[in-house]
C-alpha beads as a LAMMPS data file, in Angstrom:
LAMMPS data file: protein, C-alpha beads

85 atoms
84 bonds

1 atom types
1 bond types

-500.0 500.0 xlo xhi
-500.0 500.0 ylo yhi
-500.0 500.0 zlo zhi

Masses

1 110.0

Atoms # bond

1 1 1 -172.550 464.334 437.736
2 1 1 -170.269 466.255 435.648
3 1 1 -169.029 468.333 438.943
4 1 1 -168.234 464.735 440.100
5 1 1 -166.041 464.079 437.004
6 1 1 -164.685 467.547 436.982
7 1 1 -163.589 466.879 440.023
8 1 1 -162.061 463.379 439.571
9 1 1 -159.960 464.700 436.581
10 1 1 -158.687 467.824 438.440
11 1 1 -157.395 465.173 441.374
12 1 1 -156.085 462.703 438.789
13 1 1 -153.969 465.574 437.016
14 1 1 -152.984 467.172 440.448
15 1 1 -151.488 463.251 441.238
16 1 1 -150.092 463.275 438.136
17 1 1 -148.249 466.755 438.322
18 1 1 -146.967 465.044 442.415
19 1 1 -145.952 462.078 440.549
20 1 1 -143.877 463.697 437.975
21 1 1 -142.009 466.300 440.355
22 1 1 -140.923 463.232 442.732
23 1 1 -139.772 461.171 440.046
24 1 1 -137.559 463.125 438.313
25 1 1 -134.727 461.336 437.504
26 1 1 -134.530 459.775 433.903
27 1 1 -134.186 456.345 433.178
28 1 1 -132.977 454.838 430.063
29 1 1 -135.198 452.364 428.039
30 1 1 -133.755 450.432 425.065
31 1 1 -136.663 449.401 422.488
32 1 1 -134.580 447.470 420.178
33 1 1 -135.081 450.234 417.296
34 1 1 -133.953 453.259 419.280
35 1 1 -133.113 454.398 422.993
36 1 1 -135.060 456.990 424.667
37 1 1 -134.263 458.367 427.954
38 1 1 -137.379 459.667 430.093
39 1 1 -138.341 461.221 433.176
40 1 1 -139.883 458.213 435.687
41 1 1 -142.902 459.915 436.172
42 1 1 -143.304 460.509 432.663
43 1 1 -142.632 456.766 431.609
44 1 1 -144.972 455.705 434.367
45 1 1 -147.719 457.675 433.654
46 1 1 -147.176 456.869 429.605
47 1 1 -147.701 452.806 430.448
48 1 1 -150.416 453.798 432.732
49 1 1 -152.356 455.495 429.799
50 1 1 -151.249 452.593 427.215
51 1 1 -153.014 449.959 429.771
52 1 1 -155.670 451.731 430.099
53 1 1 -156.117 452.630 425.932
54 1 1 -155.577 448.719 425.521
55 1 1 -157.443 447.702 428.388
56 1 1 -160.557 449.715 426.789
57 1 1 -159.966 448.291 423.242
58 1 1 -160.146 444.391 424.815
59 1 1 -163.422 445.110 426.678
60 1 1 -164.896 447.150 423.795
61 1 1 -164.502 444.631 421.132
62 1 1 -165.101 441.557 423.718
63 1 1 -168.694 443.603 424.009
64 1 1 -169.102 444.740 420.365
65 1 1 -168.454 441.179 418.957
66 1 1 -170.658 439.716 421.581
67 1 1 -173.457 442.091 420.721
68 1 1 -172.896 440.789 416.726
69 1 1 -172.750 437.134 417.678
70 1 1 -176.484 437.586 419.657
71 1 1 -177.696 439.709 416.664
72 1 1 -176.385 437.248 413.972
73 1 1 -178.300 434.537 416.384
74 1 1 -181.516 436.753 416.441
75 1 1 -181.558 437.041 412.397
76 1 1 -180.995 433.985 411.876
77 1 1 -184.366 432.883 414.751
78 1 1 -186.332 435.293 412.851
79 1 1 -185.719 433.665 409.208
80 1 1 -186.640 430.295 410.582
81 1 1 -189.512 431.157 412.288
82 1 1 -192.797 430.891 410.398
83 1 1 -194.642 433.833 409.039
84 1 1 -197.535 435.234 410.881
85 1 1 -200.331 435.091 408.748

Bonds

1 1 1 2
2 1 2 3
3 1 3 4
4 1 4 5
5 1 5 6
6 1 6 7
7 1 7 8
8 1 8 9
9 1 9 10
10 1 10 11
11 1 11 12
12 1 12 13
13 1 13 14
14 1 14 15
15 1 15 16
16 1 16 17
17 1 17 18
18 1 18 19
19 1 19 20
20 1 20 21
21 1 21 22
22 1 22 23
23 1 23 24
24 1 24 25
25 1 25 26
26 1 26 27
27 1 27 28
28 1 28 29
29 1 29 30
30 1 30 31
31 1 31 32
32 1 32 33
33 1 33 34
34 1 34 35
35 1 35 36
36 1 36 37
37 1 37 38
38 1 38 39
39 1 39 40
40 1 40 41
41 1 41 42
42 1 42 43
43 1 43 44
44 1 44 45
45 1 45 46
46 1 46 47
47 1 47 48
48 1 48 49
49 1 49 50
50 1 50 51
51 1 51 52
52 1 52 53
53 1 53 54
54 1 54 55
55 1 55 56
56 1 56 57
57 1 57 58
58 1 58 59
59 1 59 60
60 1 60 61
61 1 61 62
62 1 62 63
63 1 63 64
64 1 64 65
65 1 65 66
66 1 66 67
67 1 67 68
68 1 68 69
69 1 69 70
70 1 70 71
71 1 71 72
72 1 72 73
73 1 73 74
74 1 74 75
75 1 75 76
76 1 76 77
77 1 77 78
78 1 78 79
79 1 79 80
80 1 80 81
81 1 81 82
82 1 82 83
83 1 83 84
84 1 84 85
């Protein structure tokens, strides 16, 4: 398993060293507060990792409140239920 990922990382980085050489050329973004210029490959790969920090902060706290909804549900079963004598 950790071959496997070992593996998947070195290809990822190998497609991200490709990416960067072919795109090159830097492109201008204005943010409103300042102007940065970067490389393409550099700006792509920097939304590409923003997605996928943000897209892994939605699912963990859709999951995480989920799990605190069903465990608020569960205390609240187990204070109404009677007592087992």
């Amino acid at each position: 398993m950790r071959l496997l990922v070992i593996l998947i990382l070195v290809i990822f980085i190998a497609a991200g060293v490709v990416l960067g050489a072919l795109n090159a050329d830097l492109v201008g973004y204005d943010l409103a507060f300042a102007q940065v210029q970067l490389p393409k490959g550099a700006a792509l790969l920097g939304a590409l990792v923003v997605g996928w920090l943000l897209g892994g902060l939605t699912a963990w706290l859709g999951v995480s409140s989920g799990q605190r909804r069903l465990r608020r549900r569960q205390q609240r079963a187990d204070k109404k239920a009677p007592a087992k004598p």
